[in-house]
PDB file of N, CA, C and O in Angstrom:
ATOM      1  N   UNK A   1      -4.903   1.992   6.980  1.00  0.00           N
ATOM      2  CA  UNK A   1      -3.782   2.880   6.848  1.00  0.00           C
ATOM      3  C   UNK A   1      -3.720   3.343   5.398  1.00  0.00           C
ATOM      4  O   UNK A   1      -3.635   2.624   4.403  1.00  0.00           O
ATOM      5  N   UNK A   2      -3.776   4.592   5.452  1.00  0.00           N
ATOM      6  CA  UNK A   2      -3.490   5.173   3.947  1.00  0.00           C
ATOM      7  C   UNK A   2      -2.073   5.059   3.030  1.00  0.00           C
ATOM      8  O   UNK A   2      -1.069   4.961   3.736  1.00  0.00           O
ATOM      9  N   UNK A   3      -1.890   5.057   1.942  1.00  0.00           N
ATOM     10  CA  UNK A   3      -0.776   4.733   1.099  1.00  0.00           C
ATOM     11  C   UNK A   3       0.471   5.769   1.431  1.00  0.00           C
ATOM     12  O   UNK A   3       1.685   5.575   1.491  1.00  0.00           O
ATOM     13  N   UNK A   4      -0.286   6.874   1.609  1.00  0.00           N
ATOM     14  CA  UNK A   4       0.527   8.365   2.045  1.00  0.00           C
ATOM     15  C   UNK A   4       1.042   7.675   3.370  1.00  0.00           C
ATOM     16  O   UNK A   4       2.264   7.559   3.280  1.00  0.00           O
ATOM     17  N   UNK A   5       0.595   7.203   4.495  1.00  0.00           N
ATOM     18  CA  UNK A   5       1.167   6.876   5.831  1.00  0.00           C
ATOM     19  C   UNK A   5       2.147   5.764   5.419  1.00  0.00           C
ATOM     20  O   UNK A   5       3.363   5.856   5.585  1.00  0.00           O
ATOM     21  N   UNK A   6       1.615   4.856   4.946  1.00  0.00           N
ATOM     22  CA  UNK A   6       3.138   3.912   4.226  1.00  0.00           C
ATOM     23  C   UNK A   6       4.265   4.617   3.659  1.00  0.00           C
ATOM     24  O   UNK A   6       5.489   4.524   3.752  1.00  0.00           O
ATOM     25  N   UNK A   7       3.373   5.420   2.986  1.00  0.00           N
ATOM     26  CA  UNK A   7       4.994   5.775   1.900  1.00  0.00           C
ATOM     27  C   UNK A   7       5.655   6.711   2.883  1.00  0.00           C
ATOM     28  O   UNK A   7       6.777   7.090   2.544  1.00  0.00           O
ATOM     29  N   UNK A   8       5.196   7.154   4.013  1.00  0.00           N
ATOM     30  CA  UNK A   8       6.277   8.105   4.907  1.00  0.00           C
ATOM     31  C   UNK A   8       6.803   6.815   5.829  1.00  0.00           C
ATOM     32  O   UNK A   8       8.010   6.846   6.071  1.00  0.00           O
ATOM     33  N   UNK A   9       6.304   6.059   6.194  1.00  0.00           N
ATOM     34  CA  UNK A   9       6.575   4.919   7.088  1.00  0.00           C
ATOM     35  C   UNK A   9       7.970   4.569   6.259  1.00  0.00           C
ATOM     36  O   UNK A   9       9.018   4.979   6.759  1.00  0.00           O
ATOM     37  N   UNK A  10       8.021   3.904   5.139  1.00  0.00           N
ATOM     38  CA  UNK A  10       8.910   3.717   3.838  1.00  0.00           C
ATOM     39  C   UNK A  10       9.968   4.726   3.867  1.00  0.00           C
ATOM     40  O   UNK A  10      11.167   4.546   3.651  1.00  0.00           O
ATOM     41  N   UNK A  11       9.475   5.613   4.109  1.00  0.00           N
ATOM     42  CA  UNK A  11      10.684   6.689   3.674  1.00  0.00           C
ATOM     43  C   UNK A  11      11.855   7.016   5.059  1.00  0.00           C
ATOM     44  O   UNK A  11      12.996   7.475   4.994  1.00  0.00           O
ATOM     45  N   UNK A  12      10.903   6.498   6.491  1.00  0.00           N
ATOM     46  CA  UNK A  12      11.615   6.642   7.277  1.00  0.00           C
ATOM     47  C   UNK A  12      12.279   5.517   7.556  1.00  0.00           C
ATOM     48  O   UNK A  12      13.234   5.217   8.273  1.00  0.00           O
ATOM     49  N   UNK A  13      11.854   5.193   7.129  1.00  0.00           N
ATOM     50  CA  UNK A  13      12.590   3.193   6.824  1.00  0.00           C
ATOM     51  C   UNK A  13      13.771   3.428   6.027  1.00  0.00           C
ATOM     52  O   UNK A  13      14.844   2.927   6.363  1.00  0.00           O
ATOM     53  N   UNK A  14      13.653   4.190   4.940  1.00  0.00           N
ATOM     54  CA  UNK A  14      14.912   4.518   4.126  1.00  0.00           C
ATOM     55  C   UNK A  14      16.279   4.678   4.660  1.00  0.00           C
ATOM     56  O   UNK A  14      17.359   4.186   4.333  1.00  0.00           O
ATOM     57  N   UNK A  15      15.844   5.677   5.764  1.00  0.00           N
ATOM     58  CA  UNK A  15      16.823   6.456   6.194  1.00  0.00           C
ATOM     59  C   UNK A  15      17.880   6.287   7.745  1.00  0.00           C
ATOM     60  O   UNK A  15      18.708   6.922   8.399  1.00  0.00           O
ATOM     61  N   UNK A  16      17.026   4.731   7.728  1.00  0.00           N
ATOM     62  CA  UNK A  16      17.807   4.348   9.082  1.00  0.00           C
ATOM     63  C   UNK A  16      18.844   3.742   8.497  1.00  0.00           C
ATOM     64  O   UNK A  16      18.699   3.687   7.276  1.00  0.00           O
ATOM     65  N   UNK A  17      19.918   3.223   8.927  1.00  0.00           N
ATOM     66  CA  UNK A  17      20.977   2.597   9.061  1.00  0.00           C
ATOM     67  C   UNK A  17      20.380   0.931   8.572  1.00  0.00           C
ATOM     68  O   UNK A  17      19.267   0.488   8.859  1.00  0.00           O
ATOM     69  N   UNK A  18      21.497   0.173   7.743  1.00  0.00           N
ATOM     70  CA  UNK A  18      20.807  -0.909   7.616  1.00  0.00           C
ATOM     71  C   UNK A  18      20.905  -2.070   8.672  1.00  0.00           C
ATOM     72  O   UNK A  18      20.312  -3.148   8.632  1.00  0.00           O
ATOM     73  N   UNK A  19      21.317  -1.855   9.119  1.00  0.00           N
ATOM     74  CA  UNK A  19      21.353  -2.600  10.859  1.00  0.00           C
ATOM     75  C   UNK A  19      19.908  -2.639  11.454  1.00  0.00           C
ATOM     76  O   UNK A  19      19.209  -3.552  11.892  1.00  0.00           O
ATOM     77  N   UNK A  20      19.691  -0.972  11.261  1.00  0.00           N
ATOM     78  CA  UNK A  20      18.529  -1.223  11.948  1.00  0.00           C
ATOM     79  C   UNK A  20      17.354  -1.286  11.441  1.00  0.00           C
ATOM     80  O   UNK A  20      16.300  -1.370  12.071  1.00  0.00           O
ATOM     81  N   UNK A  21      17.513  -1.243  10.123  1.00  0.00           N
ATOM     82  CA  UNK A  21      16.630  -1.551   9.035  1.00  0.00           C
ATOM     83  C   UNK A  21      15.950  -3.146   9.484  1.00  0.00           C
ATOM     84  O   UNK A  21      14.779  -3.356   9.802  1.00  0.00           O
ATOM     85  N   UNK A  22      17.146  -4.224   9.391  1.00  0.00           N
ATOM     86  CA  UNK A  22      17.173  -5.351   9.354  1.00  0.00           C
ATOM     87  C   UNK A  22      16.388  -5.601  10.821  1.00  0.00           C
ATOM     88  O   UNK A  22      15.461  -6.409  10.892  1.00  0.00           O
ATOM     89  N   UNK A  23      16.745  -5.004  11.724  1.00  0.00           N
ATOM     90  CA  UNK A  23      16.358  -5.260  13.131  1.00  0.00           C
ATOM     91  C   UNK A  23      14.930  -4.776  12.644  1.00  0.00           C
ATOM     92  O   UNK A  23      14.062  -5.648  12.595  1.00  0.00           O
ATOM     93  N   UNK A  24      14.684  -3.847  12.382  1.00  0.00           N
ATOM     94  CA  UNK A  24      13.177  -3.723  12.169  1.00  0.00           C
ATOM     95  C   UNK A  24      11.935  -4.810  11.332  1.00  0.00           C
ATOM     96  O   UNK A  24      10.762  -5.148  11.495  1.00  0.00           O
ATOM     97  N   UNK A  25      12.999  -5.045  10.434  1.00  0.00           N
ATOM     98  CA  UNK A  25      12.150  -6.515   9.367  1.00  0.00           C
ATOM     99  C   UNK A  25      12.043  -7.598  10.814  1.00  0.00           C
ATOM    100  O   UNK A  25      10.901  -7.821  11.214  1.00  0.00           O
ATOM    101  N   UNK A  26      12.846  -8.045  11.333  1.00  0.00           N
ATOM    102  CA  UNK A  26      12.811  -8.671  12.215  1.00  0.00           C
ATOM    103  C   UNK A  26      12.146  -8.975  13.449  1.00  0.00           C
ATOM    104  O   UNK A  26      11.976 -10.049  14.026  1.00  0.00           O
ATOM    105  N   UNK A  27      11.827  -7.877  13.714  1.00  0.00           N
ATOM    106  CA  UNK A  27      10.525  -7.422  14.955  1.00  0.00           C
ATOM    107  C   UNK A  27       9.400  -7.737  14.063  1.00  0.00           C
ATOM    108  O   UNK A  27       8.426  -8.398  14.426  1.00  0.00           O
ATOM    109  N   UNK A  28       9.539  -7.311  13.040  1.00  0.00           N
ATOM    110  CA  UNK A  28       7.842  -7.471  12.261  1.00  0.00           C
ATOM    111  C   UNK A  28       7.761  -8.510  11.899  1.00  0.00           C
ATOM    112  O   UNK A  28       6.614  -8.896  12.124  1.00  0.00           O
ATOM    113  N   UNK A  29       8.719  -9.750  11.128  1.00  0.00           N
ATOM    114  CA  UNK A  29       8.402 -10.902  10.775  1.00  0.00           C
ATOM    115  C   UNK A  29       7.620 -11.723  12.602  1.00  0.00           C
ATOM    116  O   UNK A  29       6.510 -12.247  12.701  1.00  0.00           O
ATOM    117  N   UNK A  30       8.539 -11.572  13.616  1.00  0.00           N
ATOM    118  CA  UNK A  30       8.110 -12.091  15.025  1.00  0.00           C
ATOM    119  C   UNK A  30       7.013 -11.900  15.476  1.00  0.00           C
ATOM    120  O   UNK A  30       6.411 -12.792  16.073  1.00  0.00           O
ATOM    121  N   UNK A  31       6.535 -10.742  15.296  1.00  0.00           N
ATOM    122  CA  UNK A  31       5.059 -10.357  15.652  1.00  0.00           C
ATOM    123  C   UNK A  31       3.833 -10.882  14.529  1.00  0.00           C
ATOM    124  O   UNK A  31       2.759 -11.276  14.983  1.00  0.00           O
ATOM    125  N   UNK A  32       4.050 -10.859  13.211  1.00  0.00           N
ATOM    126  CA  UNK A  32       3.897 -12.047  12.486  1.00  0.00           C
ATOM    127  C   UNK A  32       3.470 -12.971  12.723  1.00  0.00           C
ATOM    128  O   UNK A  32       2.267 -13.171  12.556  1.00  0.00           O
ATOM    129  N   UNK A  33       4.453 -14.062  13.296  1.00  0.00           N
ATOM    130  CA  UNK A  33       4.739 -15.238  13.572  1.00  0.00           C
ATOM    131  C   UNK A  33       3.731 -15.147  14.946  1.00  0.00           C
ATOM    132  O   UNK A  33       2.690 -15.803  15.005  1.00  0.00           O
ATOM    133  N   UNK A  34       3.974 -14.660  15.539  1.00  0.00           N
ATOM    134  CA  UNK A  34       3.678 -14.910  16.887  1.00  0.00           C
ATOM    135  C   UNK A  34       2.215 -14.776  17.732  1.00  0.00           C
ATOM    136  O   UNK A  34       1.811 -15.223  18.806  1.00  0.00           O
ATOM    137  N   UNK A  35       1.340 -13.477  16.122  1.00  0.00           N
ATOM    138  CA  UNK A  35       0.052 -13.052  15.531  1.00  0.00           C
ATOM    139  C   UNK A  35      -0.232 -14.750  15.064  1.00  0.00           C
ATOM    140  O   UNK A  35      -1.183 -15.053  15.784  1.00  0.00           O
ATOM    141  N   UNK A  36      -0.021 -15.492  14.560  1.00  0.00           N
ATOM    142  CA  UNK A  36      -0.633 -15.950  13.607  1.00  0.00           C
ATOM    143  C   UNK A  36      -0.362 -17.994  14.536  1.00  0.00           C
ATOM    144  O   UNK A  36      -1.060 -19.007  14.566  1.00  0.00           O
ATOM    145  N   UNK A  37       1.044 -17.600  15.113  1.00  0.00           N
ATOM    146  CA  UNK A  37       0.625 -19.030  16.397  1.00  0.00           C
ATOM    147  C   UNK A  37      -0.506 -18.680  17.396  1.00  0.00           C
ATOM    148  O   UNK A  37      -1.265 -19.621  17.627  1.00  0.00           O
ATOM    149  N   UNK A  38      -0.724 -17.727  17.920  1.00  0.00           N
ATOM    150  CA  UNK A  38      -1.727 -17.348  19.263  1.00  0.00           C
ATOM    151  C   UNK A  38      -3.247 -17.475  18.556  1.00  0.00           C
ATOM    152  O   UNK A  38      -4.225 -17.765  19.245  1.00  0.00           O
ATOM    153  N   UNK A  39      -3.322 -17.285  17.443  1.00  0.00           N
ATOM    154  CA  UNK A  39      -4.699 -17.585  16.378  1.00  0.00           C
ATOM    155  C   UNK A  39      -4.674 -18.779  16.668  1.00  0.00           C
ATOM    156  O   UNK A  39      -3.808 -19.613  16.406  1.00  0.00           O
ATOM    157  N   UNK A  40      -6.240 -18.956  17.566  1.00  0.00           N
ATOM    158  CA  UNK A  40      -6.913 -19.938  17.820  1.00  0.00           C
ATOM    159  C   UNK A  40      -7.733 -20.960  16.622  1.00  0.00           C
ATOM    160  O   UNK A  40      -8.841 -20.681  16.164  1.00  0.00           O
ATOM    161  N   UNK A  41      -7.072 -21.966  16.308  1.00  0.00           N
ATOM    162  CA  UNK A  41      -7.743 -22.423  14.886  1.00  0.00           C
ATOM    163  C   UNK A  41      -9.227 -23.408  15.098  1.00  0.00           C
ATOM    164  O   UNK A  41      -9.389 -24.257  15.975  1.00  0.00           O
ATOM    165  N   UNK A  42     -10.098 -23.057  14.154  1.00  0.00           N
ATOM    166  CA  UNK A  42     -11.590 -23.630  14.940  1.00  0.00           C
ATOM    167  C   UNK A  42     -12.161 -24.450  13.209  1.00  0.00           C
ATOM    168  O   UNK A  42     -12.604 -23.803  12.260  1.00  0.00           O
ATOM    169  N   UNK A  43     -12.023 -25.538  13.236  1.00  0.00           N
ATOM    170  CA  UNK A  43     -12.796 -26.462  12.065  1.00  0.00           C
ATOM    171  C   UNK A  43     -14.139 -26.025  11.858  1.00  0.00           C
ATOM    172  O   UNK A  43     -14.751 -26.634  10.981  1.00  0.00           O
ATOM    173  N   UNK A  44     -14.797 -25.027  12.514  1.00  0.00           N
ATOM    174  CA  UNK A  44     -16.062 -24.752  11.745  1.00  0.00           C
ATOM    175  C   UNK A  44     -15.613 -22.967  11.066  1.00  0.00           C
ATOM    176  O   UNK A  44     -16.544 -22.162  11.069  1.00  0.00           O
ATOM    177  N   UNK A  45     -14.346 -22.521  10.582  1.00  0.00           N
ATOM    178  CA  UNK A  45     -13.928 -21.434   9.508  1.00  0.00           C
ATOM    179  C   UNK A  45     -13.725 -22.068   8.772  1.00  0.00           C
ATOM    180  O   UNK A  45     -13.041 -21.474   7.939  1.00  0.00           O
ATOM    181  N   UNK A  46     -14.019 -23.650   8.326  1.00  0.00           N
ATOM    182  CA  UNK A  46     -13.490 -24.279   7.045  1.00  0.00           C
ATOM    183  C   UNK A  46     -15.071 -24.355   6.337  1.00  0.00           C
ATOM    184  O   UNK A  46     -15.358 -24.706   5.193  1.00  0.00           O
ATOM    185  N   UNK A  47     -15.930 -23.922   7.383  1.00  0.00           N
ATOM    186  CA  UNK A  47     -16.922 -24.457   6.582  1.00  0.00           C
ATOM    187  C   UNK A  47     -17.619 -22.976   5.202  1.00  0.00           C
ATOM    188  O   UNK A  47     -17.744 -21.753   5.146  1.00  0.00           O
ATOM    189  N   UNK A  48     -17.849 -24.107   4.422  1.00  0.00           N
ATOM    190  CA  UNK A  48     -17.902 -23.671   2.774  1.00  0.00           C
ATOM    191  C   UNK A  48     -16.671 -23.502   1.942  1.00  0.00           C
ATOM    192  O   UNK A  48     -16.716 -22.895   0.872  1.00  0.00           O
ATOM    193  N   UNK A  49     -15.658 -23.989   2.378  1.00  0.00           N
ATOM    194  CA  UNK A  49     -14.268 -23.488   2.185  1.00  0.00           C
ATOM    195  C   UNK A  49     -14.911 -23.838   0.550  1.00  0.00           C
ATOM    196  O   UNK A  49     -15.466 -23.000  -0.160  1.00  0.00           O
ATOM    197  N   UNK A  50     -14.700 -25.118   0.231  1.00  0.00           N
ATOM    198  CA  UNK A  50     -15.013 -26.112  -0.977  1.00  0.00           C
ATOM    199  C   UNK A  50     -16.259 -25.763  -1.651  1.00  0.00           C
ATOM    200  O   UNK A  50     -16.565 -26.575  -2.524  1.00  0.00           O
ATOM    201  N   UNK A  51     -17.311 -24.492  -1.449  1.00  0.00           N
ATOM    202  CA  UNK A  51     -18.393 -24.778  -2.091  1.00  0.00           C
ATOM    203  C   UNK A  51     -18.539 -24.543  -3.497  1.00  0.00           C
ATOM    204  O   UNK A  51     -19.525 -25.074  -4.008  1.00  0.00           O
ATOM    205  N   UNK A  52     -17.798 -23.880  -4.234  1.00  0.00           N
ATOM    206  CA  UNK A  52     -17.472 -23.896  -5.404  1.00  0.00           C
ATOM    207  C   UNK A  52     -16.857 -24.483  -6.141  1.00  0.00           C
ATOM    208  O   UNK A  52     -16.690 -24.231  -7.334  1.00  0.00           O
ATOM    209  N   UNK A  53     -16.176 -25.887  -5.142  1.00  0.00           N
ATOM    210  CA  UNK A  53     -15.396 -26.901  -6.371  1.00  0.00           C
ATOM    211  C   UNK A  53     -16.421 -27.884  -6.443  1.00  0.00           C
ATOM    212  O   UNK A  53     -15.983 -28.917  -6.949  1.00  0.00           O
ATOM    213  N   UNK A  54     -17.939 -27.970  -6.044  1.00  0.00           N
ATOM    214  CA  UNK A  54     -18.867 -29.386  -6.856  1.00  0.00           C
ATOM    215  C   UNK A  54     -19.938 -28.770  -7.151  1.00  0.00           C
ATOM    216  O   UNK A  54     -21.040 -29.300  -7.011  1.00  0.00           O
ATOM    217  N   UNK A  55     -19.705 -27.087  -7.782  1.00  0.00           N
ATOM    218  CA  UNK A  55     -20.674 -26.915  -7.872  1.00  0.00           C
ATOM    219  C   UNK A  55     -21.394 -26.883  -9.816  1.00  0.00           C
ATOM    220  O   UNK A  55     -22.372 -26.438 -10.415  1.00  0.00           O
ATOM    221  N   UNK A  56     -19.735 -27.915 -10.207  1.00  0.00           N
ATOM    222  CA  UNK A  56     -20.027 -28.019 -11.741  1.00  0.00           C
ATOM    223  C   UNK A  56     -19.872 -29.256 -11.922  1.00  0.00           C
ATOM    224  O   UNK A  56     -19.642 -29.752 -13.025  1.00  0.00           O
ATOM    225  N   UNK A  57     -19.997 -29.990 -10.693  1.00  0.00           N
ATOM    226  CA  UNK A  57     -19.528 -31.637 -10.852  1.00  0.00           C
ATOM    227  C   UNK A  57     -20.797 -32.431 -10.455  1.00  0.00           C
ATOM    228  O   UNK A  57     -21.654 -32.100  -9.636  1.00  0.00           O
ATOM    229  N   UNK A  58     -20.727 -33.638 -11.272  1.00  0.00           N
ATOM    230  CA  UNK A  58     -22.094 -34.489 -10.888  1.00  0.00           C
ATOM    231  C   UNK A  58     -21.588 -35.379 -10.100  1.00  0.00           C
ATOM    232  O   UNK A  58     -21.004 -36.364 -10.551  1.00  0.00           O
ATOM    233  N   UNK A  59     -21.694 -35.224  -9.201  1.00  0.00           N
ATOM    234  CA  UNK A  59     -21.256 -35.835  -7.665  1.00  0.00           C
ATOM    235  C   UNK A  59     -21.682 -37.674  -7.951  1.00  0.00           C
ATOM    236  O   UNK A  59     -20.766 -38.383  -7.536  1.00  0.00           O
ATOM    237  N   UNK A  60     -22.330 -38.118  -8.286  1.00  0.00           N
ATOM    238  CA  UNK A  60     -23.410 -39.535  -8.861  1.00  0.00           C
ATOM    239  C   UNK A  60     -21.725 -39.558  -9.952  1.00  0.00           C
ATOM    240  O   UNK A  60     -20.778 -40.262  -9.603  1.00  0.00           O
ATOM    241  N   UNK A  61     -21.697 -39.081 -10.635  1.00  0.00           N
ATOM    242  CA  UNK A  61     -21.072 -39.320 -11.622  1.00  0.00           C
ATOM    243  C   UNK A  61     -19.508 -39.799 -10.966  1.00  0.00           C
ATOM    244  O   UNK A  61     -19.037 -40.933 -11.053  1.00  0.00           O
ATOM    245  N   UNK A  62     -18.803 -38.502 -10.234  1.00  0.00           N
ATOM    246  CA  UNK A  62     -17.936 -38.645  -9.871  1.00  0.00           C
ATOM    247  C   UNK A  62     -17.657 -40.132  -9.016  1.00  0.00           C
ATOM    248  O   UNK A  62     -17.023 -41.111  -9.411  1.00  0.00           O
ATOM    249  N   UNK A  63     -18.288 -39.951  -7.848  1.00  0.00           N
ATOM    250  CA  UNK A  63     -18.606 -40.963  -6.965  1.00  0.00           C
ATOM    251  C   UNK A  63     -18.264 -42.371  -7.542  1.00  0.00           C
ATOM    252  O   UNK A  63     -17.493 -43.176  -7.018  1.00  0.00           O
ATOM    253  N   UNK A  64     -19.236 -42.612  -9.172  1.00  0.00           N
ATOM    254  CA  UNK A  64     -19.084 -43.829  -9.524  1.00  0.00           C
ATOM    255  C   UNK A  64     -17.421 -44.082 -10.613  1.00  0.00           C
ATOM    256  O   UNK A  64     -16.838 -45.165 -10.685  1.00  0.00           O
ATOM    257  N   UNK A  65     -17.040 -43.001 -11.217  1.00  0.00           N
ATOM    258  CA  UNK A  65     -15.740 -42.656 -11.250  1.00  0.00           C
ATOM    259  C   UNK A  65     -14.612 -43.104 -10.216  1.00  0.00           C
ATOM    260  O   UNK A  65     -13.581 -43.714 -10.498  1.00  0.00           O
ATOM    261  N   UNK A  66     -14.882 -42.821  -9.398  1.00  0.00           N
ATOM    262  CA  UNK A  66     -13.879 -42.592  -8.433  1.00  0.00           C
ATOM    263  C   UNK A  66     -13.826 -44.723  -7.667  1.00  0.00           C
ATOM    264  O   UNK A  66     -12.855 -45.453  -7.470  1.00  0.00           O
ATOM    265  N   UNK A  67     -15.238 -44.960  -7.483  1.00  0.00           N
ATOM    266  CA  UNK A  67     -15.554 -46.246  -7.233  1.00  0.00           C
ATOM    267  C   UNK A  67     -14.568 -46.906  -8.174  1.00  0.00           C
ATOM    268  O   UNK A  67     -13.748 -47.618  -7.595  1.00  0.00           O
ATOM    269  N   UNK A  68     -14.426 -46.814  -9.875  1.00  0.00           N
ATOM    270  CA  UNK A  68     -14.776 -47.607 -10.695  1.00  0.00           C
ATOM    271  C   UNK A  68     -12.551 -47.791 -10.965  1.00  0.00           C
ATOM    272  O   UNK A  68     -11.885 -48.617 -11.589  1.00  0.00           O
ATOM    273  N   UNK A  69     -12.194 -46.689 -10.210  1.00  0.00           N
ATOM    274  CA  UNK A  69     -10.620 -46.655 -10.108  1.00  0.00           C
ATOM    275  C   UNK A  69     -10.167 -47.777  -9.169  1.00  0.00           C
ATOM    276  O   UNK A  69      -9.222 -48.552  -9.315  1.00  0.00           O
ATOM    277  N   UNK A  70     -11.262 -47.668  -7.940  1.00  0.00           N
ATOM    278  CA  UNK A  70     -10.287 -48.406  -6.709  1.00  0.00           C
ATOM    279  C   UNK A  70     -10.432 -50.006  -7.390  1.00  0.00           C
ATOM    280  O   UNK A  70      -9.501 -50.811  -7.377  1.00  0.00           O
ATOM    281  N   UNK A  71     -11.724 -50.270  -7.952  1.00  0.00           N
ATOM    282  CA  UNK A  71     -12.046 -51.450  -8.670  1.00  0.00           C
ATOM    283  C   UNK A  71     -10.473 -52.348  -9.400  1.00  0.00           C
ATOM    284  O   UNK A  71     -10.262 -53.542  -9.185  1.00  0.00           O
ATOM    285  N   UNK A  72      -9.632 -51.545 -10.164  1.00  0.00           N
ATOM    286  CA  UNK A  72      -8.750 -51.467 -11.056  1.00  0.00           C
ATOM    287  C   UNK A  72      -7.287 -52.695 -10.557  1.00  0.00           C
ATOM    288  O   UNK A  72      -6.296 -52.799 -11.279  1.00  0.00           O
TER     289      UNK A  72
END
C-alpha cells in the first residue's frame, strides 16, 4: 500500500465521528489479535534465530565459564 493510500485512508479517518473512529481502532486491534492467534506456531521458524549471538564467543571458553559458576 502506498503512503498516498494511507494518508487518504487517514484523512478519512479524520473525518468520522469519534465514536466511530474508536469503533474502527477496535475492529482493527481484533483482527490483529485474531490474525496472529490462528498463526500456526512451528519450532523449526526458530531455527537460526541465535546465529549471530556465538558467532564472537568461544563456546570451549564459555562452556568452561559457565561450568566453573555452578562449581561456586
Amino acid at each position: 500500500m502506498s503512503s498516498s493510500t494511507i494518508q487518504k485512508i487517514s484523512d478519512e479517518i479524520e473525518n468520522l465521528p469519534e465514536n466511530e473512529q474508536l469503533l474502527l481502532v477496535n475492529i482493527i486491534i481484533e483482527r490483529l489479535i485474531n490474525r496472529k492467534e490462528s498463526k500456526k506456531l512451528d519450532i523449526r521458524d526458530l531455527r537460526n534465530m541465535g546465529q549471530g549471538t556465538w558467532s564472537k564467543e568461544n563456546i570451549k571458553e564459555y562452556i568452561n565459564s559457565e561450568r566453573n559458576q555452578w562449581e561456586r
